[in-house]
C-alpha positions as CSV (number, residue, x, y, z in Angstrom):
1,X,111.5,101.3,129.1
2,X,114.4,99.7,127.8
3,X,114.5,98.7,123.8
4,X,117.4,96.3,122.8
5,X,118.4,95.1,119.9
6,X,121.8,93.2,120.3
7,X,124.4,95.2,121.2
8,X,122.7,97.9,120.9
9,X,120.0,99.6,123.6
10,X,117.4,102.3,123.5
11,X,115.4,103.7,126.5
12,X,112.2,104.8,125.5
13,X,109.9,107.1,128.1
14,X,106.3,105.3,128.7
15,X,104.6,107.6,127.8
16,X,106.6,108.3,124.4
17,X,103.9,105.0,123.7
18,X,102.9,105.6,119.6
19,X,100.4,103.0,119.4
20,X,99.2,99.7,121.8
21,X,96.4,97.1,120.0
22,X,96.3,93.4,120.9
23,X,93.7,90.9,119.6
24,X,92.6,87.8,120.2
25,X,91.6,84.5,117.7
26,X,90.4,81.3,118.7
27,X,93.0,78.7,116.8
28,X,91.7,75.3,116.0
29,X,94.4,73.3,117.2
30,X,95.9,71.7,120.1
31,X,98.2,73.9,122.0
32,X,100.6,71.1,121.8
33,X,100.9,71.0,118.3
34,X,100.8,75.1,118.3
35,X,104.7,76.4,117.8
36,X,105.3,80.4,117.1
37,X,108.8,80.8,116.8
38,X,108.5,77.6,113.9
39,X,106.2,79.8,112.6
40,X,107.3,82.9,112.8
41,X,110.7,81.8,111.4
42,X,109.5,79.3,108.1
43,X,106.8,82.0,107.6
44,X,107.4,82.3,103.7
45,X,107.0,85.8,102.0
46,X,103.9,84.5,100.1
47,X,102.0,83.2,103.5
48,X,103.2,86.5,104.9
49,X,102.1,88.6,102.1
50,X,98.6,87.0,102.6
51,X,97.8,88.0,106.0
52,X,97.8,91.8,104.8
53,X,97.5,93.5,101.6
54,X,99.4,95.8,103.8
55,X,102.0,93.4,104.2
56,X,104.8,93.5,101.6
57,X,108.0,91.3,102.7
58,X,109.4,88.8,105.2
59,X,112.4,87.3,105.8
60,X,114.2,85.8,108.9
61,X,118.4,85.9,109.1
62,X,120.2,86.0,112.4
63,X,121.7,89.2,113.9
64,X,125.7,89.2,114.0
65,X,125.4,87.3,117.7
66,X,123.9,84.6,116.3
67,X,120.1,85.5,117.9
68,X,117.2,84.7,115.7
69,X,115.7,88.0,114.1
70,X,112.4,88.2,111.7
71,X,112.4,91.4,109.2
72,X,109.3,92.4,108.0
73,X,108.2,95.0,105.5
74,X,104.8,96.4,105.6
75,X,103.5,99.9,104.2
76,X,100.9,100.7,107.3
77,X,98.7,104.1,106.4
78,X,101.1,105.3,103.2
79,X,104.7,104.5,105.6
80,X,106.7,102.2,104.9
81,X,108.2,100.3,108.2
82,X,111.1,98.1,107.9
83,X,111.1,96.4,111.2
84,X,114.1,94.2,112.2
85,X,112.7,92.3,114.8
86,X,115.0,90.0,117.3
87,X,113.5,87.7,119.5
88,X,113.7,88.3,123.5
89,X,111.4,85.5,124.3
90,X,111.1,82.2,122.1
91,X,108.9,79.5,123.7
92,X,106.6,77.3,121.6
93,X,103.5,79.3,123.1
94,X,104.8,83.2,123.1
95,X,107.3,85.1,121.0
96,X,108.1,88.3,121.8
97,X,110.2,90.6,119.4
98,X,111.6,93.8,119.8
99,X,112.5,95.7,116.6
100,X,114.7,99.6,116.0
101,X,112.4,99.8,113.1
102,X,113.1,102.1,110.0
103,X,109.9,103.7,109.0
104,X,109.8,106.4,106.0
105,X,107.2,108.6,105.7
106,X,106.0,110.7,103.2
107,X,108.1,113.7,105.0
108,X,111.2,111.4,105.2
109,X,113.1,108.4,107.2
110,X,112.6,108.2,111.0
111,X,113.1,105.6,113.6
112,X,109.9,103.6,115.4
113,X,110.5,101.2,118.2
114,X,108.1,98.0,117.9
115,X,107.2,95.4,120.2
116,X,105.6,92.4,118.5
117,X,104.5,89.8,121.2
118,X,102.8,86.5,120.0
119,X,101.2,84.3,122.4
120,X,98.7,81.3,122.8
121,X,97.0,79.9,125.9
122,X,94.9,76.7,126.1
123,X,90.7,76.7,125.6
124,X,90.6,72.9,125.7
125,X,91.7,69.6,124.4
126,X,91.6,71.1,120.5
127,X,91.9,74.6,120.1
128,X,93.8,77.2,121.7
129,X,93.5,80.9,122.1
130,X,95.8,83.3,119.9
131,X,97.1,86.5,121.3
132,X,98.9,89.5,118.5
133,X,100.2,92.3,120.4
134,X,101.7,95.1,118.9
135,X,102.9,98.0,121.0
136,X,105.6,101.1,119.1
137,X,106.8,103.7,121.2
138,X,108.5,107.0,119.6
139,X,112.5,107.3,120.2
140,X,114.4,110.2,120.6
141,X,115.3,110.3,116.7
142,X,111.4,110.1,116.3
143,X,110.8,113.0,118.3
144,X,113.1,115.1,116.6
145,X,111.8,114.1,113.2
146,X,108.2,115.3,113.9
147,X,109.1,118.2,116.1
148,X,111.2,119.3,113.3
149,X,108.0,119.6,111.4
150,X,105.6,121.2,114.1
151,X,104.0,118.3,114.9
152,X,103.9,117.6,119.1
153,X,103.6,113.4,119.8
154,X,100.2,113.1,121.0
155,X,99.2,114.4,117.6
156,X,101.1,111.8,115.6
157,X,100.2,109.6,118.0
158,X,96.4,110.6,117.3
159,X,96.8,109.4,113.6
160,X,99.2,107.0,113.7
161,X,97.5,104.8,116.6
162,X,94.1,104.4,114.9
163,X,95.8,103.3,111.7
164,X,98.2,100.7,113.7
165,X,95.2,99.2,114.9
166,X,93.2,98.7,112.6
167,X,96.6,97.0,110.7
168,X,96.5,94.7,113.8
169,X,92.8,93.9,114.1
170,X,93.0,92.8,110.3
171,X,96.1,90.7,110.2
172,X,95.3,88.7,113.7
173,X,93.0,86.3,112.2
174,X,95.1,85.6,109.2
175,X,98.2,85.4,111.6
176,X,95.9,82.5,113.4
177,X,94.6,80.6,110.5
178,X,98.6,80.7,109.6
179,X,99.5,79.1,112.7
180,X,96.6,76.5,112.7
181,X,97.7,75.7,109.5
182,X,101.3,75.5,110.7
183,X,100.5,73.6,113.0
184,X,98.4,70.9,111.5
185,X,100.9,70.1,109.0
186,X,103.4,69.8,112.0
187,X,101.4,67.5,114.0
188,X,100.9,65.2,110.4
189,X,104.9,65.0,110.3
């Protein structure tokens, strides 16, 4: 699997997969009305901050090509993960985000590659279903870092996967009660 981030590319082996959760809210709006790139890129660091207490910064700038990116700061199971994450897909009903993510543990500063993909279907006239996906898979400088402490990937992977998930599982339904609210005020404009 291929990871890029503007100019620059990262292929990542399947099964060098870190962690894979996705979750699903019912959002009480009209899919219509319902736009996750808006969202994603007025998200404020207050309304971001209150999806997590795990959650600690947001921002969204442009790379140097001009692309839309979102950066994110979160401290996920004592880590710290600064994820740069630049869109690949940017329709009004999925976002997908692929981010060469510095994440510093307490053994020292590694590389984690994140996919964040953000989707909504239709459930009827007035609400819509929410989908938050989050899949990380470990690059080479990953590998390296935790072999260089005796650690082999399916055991980082062992703690580090049920830790990302639970993350997930709790921010999803803030994420959706973000985006209703989004887009609410939206459809009042």
């Amino acid at each position: 699997m291929a990871i890029t981030t503007d100019k620059r590319t990262t292929t990542v082996p399947l099964d060098n997969r870190v962690a894979d959760s996705s979750f699903t809210v019912v959002i009480e709006a009209p899919i219509e009305k319902v736009d996750i790139p808006a969202w994603c890129y007025s998200l404020s660091d207050a309304e971001y901050q209150a999806c997590s207490p795990a959650h600690i910064a947001a921002g969204a700038t442009t790379t140097p090509e001009g692309r839309r990116m979102s950066i994110n700061v979160e401290d996920i199971g004592g880590s710290v993960m600064i994820q740069h994450y630049v869109e690949e897909i940017a329709r009004a009903d999925h976002l997908r985000l692929i981010s060469h993510s510095d994440l510093f543990t307490p053994s020292g500063r590694t590389k984690l590659d994140v996919i964040w993909d953000l989707s909504v279907k239709p459930l009827d006239d007035t609400t819509c279903e929410f989908t938050n996906s989050v899949k990380s898979f470990a690059p080479s400088e990953m590998i390296d870092f935790i072999a260089s402490q005796g650690i082999p990937l399916e055991i980082f992977r062992a703690g580090r996967g049920p830790i990302s998930e639970a993350h997930n599982r709790q921010e999803t339904p803030m994420f959706a009660k973000s985006i209703e609210r989004h887009a609410l005020t939206r459809s009042c404009l």
